[in-house]
C-alpha positions as CSV (number, residue, x, y, z in Angstrom):
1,X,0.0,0.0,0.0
2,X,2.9,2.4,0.8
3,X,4.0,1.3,-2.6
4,X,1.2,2.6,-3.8
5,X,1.3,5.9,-2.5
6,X,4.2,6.6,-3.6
7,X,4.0,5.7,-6.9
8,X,0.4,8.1,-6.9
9,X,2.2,10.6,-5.6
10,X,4.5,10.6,-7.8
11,X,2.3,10.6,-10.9
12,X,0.4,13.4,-9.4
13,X,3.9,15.5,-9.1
14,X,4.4,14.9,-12.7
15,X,0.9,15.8,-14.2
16,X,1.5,19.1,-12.0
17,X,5.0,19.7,-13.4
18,X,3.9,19.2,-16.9
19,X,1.1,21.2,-16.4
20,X,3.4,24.1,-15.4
21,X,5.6,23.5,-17.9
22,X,2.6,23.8,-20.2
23,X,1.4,27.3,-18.4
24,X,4.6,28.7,-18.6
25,X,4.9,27.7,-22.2
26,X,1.8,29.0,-22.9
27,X,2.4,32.7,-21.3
28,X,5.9,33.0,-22.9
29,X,4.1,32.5,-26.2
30,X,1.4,35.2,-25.5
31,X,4.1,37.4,-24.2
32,X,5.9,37.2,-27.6
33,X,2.8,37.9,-29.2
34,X,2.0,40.7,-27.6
35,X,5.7,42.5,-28.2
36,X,5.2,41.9,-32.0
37,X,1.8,43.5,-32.0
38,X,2.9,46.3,-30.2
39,X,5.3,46.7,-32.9
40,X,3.1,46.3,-35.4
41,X,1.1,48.9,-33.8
42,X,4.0,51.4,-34.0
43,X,4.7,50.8,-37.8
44,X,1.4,52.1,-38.4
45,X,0.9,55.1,-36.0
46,X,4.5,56.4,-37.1
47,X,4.2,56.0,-40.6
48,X,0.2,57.8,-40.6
49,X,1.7,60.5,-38.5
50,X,4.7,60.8,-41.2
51,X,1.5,61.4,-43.5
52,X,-0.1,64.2,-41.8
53,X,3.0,65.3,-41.1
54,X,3.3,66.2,-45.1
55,X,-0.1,67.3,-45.4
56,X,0.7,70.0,-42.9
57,X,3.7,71.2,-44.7
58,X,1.8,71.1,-47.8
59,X,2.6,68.0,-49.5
60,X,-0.6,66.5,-50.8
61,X,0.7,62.8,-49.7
62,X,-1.4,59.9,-49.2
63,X,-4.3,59.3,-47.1
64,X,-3.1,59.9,-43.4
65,X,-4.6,56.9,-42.2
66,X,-3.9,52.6,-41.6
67,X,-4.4,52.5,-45.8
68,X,-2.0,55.3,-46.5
69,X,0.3,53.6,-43.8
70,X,0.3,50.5,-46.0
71,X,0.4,51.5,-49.3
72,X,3.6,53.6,-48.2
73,X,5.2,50.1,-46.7
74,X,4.1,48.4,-50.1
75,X,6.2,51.0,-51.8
76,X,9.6,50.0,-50.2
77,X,12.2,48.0,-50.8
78,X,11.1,44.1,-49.7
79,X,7.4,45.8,-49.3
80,X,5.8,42.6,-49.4
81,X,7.7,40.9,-46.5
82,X,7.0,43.7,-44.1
83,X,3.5,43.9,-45.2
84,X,3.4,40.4,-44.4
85,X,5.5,40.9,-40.8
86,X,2.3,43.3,-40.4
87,X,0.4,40.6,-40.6
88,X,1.8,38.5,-38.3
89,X,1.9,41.1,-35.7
90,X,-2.0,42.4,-36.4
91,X,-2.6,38.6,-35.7
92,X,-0.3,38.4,-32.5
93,X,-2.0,41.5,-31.1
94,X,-5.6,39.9,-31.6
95,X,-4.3,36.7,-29.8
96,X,-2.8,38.4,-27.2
97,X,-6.1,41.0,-26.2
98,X,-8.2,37.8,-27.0
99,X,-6.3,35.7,-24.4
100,X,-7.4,38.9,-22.6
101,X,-10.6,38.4,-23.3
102,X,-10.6,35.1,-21.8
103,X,-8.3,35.5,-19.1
104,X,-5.7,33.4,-20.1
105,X,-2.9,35.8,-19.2
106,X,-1.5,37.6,-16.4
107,X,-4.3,38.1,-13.1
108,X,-7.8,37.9,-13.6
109,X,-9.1,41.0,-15.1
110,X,-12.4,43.2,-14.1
111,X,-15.3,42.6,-16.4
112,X,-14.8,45.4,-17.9
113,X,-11.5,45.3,-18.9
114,X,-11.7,41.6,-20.5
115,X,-14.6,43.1,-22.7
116,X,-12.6,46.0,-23.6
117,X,-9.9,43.4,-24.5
118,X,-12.5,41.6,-26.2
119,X,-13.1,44.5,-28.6
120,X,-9.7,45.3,-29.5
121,X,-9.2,41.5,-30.2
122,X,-11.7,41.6,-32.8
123,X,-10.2,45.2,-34.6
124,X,-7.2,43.2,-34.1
125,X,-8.2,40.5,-36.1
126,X,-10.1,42.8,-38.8
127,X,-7.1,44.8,-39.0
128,X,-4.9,41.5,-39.6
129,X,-7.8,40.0,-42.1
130,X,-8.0,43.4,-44.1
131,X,-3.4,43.6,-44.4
132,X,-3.7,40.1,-45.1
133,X,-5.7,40.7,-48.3
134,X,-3.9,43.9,-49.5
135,X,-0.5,41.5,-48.9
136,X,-1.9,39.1,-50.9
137,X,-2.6,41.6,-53.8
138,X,-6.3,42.3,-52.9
139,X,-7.8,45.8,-53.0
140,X,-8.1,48.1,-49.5
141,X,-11.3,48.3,-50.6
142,X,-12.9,52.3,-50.1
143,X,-11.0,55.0,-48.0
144,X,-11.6,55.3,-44.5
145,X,-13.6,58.7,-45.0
146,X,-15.9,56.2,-47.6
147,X,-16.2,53.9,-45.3
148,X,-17.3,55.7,-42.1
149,X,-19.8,57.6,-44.5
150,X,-21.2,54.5,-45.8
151,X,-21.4,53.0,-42.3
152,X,-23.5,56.1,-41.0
153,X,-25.8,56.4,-44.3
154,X,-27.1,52.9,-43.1
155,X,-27.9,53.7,-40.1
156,X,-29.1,56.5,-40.5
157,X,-32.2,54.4,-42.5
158,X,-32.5,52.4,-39.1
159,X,-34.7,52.7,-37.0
160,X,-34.2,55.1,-34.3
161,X,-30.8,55.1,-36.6
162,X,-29.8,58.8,-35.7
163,X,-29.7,57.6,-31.8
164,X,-27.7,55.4,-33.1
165,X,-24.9,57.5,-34.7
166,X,-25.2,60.2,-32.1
167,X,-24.4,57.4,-29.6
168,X,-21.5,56.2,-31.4
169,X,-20.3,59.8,-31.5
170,X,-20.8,60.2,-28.2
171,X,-19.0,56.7,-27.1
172,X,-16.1,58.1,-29.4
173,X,-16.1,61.2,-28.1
174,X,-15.6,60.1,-24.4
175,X,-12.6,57.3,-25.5
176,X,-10.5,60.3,-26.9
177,X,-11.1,62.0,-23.5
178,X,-10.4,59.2,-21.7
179,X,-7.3,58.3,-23.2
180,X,-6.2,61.8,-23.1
181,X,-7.1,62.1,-19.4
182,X,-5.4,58.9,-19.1
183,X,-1.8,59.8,-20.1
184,X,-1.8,63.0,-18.8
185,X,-2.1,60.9,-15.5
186,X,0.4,59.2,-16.7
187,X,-1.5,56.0,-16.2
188,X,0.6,53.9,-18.7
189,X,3.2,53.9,-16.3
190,X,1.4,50.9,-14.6
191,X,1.6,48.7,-17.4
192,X,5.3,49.4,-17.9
193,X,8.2,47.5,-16.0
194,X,9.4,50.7,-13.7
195,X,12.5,48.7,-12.6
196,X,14.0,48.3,-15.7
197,X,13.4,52.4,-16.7
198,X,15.5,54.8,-14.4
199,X,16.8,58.3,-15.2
200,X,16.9,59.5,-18.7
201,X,14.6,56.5,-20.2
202,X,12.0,56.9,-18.0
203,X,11.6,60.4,-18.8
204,X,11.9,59.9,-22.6
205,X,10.0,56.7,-22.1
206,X,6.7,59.1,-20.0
207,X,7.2,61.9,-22.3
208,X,5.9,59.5,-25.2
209,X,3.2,58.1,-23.6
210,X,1.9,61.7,-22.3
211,X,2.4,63.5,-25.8
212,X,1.3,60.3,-28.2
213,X,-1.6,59.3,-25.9
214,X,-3.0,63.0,-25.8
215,X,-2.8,63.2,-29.9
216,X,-4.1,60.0,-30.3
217,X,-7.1,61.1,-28.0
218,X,-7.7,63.9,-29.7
219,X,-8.6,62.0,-32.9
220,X,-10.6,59.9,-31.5
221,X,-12.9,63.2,-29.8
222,X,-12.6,64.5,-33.3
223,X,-14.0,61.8,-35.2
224,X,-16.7,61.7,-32.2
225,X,-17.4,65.2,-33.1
226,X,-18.3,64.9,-36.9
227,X,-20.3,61.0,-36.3
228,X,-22.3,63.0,-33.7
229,X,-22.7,66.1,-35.7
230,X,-23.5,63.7,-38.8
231,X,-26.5,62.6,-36.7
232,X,-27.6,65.9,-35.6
233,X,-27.8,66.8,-38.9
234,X,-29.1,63.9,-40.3
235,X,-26.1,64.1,-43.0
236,X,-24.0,61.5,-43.4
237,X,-21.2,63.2,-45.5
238,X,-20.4,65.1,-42.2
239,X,-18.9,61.8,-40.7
240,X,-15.0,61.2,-41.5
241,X,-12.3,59.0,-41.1
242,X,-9.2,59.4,-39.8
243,X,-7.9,61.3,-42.7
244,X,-10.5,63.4,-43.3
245,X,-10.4,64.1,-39.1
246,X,-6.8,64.7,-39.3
247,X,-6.8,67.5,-42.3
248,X,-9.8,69.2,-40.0
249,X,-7.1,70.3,-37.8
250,X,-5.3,72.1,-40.6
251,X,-8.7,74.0,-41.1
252,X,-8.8,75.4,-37.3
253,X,-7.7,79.1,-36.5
254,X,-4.3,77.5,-35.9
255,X,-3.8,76.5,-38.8
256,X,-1.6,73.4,-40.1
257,X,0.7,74.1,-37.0
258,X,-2.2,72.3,-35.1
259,X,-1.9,69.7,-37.8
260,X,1.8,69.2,-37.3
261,X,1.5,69.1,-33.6
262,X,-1.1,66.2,-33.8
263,X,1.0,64.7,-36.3
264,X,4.4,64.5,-34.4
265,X,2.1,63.3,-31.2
266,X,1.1,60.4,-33.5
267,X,4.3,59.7,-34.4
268,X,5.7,59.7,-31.2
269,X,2.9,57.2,-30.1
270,X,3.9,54.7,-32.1
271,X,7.6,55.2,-30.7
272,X,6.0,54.6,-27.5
273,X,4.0,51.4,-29.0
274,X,7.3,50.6,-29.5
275,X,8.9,51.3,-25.8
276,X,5.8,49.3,-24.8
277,X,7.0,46.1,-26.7
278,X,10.3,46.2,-24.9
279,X,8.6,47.6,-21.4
280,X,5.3,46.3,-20.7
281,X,4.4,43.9,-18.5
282,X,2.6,41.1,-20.5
């Protein structure tokens, strides 16, 4: 019988070491995934900020948006292998929010938080579906602007469809405040590994997240702005996308300096995507 015991016990021992073998395995993977969609992240907001950048030095450029951003990577040298690296990382990122989602990595997340994850797993995964296709030699399909018109035209004809859009707006609206709010509080700082940044990085590292997180919140607001006042209006060539939200800055009293300041703050978000793939705890 002691025989026995031992031999269960030691059974036991080795479906639990295997089985932490297998969790361990299992978050080293998601970790990896999430430091190449961060990345991928960074290619993109960099190279749309690059874009407005010209628009507000008045360049005509391409659109100022994730198309533009693409089409300018298709246009260099081994274009197709980073469009497919893209890829890849789009479809790391949607892996790594969806094991969010689920929680499957790190402590167990508030409600809230693994349906925000949730969310972002499935833009992920458009985002990686739609690269996919324009790596493959497919179309992108309309232009942002076309696209968020379209989307509010139909519905519009809904039911109760101007609600609707005003909603949207409204839910738009308060994510660019929030994640303006949010880096001004220098919130990301929570997410990062504070041991490993002392001194000068840390300082370079905070003044990315404050300055990119603001710009990129103020984008989202503005988009909010014209969805909402698209459904005020009833008019749904008054909603834009990104490019079309990013040239209205150019048409403010302060001109295409207010442009180029959004700009650079976009660009220096996607260096801080890319501080983020090095520094956050995933």
């Amino acid at each position: 019988m002691a025989l026995s015991w031992v031999h269960s016990r030691g059974r036991t021992g080795s479906r639990t070491g295997k089985s932490a073998a297998r969790r361990s395995a299992e978050n080293e993977s998601l970790t990896a995934a999430g430091r190449a969609g961060f990345v991928a992240r960074g290619v993109v907001y960099v190279l749309i900020g690059a874009l407005a950048l010209q628009i507000a030095f008045g360049g005509s450029g391409e659109q100022a948006d994730r198309q533009g951003a693409l089409a300018q990577v298709a246009e260099q040298p081994f274009g197709g292998a980073m469009l497919w690296a893209l890829v890849v990382g789009f479809g790391c990122m949607a892996l790594w929010r969806g094991a969010g989602a689920l929680g499957r990595r790190g402590p167990r997340h508030k409600r809230a938080s693994r349906a925000l994850d949730g969310g972002r797993a499935v833009f992920y995964a458009f985002v990686c579906w739609a690269t996919a296709v324009y790596a493959a030699g497919g179309s992108q399909g309309s232009s942002g602007d076309a696209q968020s018109q379209g989307w509010t035209a139909t519905t519009l004809e809904l039911p109760y469809g101007r609600h609707l859009v005003g909603a949207a707006g409204c839910v738009l609206i308060g994510v660019g405040v929030v994640l303006a709010v949010r880096a001004l509080m220098r919130r990301f700082l929570r997410r990062l590994d504070l041991r490993a940044l002392k001194g000068r990085t840390r300082k370079i590292v905070t003044t990315l997240g404050v300055t990119g997180g603001v710009a990129r919140g103020a984008v989202f607001a503005a988009a909010g702005v014209f969805i909402l006042t698209a459904a005020l209006q009833a008019d749904p060539d008054e909603a834009k996308g990104v490019d079309a939200t990013l040239r209205s800055f150019a048409q403010t009293p302060a001109g295409p300096w207010l442009l180029a300041a959004v700009a650079a703050g976009l660009v220096l978000f996607g260096v801080f995507s890319f501080a983020s793939a090095r520094w956050r705890k995933l």
